[in-house]
VMD Tcl script that draws the C-alpha trace (Angstrom):
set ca {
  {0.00 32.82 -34.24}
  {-2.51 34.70 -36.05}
  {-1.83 33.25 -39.25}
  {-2.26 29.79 -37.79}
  {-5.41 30.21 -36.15}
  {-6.56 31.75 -39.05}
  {-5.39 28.82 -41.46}
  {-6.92 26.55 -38.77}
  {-10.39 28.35 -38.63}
  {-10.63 27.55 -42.41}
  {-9.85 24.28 -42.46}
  {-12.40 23.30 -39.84}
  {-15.02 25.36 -41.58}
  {-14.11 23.53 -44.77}
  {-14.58 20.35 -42.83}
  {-17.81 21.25 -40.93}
  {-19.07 22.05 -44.36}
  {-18.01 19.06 -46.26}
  {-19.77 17.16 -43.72}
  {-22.78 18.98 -44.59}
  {-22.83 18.50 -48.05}
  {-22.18 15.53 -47.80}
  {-24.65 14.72 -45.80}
  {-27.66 16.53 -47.66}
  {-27.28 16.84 -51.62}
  {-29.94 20.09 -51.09}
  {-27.82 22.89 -50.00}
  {-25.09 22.31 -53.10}
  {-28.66 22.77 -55.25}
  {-29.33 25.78 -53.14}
  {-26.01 27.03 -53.97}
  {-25.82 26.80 -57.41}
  {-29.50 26.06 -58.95}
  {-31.81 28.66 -56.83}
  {-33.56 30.03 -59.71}
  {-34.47 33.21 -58.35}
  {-30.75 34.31 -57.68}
  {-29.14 37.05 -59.23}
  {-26.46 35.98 -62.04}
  {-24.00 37.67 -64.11}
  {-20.95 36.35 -65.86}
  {-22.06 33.59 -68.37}
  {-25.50 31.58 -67.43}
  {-24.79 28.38 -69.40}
  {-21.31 28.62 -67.66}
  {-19.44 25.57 -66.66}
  {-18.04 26.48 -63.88}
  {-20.30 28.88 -60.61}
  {-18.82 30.86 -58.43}
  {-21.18 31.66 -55.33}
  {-20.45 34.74 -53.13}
  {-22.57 35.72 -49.94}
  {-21.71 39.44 -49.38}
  {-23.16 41.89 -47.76}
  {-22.97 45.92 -49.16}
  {-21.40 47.56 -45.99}
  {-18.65 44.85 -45.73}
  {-15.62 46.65 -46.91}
  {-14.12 43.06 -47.76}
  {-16.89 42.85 -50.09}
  {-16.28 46.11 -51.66}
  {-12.76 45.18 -52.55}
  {-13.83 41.65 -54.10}
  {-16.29 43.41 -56.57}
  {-13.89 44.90 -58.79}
  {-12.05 40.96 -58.52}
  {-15.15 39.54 -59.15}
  {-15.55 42.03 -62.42}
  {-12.13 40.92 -63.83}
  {-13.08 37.36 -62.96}
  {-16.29 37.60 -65.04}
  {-14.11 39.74 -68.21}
  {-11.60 36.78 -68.34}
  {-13.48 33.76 -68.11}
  {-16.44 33.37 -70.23}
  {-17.34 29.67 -69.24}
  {-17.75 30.85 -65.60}
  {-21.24 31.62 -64.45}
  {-21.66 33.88 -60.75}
  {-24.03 33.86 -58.22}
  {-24.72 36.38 -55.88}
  {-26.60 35.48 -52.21}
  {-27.70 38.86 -50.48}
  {-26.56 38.33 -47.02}
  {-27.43 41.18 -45.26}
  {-25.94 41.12 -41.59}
  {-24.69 44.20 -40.71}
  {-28.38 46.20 -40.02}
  {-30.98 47.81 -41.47}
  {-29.05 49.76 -43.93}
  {-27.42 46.35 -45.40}
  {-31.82 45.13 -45.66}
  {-32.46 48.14 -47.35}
  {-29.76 47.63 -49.56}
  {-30.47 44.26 -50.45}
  {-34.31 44.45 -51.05}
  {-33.51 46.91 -53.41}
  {-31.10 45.35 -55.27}
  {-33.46 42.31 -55.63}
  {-36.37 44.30 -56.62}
  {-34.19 46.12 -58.83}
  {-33.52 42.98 -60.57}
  {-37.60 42.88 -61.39}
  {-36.37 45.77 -63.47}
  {-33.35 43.67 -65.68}
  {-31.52 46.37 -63.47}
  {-29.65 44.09 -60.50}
  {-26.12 44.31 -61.58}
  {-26.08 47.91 -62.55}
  {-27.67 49.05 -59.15}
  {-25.56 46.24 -57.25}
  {-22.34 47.42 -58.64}
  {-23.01 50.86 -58.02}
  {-23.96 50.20 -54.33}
  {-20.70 48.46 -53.90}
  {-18.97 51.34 -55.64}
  {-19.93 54.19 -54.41}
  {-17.92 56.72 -51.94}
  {-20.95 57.64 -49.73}
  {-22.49 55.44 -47.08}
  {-24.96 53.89 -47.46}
  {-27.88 54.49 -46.34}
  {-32.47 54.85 -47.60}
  {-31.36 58.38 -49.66}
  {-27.73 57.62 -50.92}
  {-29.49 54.35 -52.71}
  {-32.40 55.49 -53.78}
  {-30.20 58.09 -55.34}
  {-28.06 55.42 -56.80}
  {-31.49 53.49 -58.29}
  {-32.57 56.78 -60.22}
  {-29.01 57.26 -61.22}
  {-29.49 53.71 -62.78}
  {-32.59 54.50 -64.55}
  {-34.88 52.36 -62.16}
  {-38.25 53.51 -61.48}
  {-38.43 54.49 -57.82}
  {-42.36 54.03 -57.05}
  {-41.80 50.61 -58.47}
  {-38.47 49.27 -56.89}
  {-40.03 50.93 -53.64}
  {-42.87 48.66 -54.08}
  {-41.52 45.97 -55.35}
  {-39.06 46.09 -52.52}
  {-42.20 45.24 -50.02}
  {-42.79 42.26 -52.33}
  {-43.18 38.74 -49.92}
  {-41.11 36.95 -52.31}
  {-37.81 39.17 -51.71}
  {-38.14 38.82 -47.84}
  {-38.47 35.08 -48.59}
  {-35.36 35.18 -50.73}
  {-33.51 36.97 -48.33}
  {-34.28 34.53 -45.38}
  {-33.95 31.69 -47.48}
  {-29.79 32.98 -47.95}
  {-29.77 33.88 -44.20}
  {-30.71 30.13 -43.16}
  {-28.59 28.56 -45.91}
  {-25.83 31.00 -44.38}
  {-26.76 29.36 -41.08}
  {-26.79 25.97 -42.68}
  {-23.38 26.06 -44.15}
  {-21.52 27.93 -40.77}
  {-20.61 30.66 -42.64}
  {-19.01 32.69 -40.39}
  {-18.55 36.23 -42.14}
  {-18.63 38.19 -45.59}
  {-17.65 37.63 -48.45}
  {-17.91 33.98 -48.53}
  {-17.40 32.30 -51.46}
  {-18.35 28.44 -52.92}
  {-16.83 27.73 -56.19}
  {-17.71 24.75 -58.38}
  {-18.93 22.53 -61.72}
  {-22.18 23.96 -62.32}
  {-23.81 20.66 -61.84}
  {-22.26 19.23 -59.25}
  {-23.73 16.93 -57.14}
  {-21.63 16.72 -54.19}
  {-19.28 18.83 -51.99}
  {-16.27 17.05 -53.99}
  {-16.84 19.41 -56.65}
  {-17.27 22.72 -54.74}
  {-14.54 24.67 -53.10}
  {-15.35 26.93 -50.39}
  {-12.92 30.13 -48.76}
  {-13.65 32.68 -46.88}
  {-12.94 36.71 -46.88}
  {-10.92 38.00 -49.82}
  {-9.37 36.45 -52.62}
  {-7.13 37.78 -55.29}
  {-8.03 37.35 -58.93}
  {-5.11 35.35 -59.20}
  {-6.08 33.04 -56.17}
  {-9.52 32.88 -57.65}
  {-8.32 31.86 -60.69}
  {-6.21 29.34 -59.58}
  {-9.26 27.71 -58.13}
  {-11.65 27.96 -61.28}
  {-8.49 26.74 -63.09}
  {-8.45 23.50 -60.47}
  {-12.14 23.14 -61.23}
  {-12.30 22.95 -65.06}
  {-8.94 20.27 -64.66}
}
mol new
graphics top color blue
foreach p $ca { graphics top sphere $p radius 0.5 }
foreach p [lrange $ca 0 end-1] q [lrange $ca 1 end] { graphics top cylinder $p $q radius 0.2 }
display resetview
């Protein structure tokens, strides 16, 4: 019973938000043109993968190293990562840093190590993790106050809102300039690499 409540819960989700894309052409822009996101993997890619995630969601732990092998093995596919910080103050902190962090050409390195690391997370474990990373600590501290990161932030929390997302990691995978929800695949919670594969492969067909 689980299984098919679960299997049901995603497919109206995935209809609730093809309705919505359909509807408006702005959130698939939102999703994979906001040019103040963070982006690793390949920026002329083909192919965007979008993941909401949030650092204390253990789900979201166990997609990074995915997301890694994802990145290693397919060097047409460009990711984007929406800070979606629901789970308290810790997961702001964490996220405010990371983004000011990425003032400093440092996002990924301090992202990946917040999603790595054995301790939780908290003001002092990632401001450990920043120096750790070679960030400078009066600046990410003040850039981390910066208007523009709170509107960043709020801006994923009301696309979030937007799109029903329901829970972290969520992920939106499609052509990098795609136009409508026909070309962008959405699932939620973890993937394998194979699964995730399978869609990019789907994509690119």
């Amino acid at each position: 019973m689980f299984t098919i409540n679960k299997l049901m819960h995603g497919f109206l989700i995935g209809l609730l938000l093809s309705f919505s894309l359909i509807a408006n052409a702005e959130p698939v822009n939102a999703l994979l043109r906001q040019s103040d996101d963070p982006v690793a993997g390949n920026p002329n890619g083909k192919v965007t993968i979008v993941e909401f995630f949030d650092y204390q969601c253990g789900h979201c732990v166990t997609m990074a190293p995915v997301m890694s092998a994802i990145i290693k093995a397919n060097p047409d596919v460009r990711v984007v990562y929406k800070e979606l910080p629901i789970r308290g103050s810790n997961s702001q902190f964490a996220s405010r840093a990371a983004l000011a962090a990425k003032k400093q050409g440092k996002y990924n390195a301090l992202s990946h190590a917040m999603l790595a690391t054995n301790e939780p997370l908290n003001e002092t474990t990632i401001l450990e993790l920043a120096k750790k990373e070679g960030l400078n600590i009066a600046k990410l501290k003040k850039d981390m106050t910066d208007k523009s990161i709170n509107n960043q932030i709020d801006a994923n929390m009301k696309l979030a809102q937007d799109l029903q997302i329901s829970g972290t990691p969520a992920f939106f995978i499609g052509k990098t300039d795609a136009t409508s929800s026909d070309e962008v695949v959405f699932r939620l919670g973890e993937m394998s690499q194979r699964e995730m594969q399978d869609v990019i492969n789907k994509i690119k067909a």
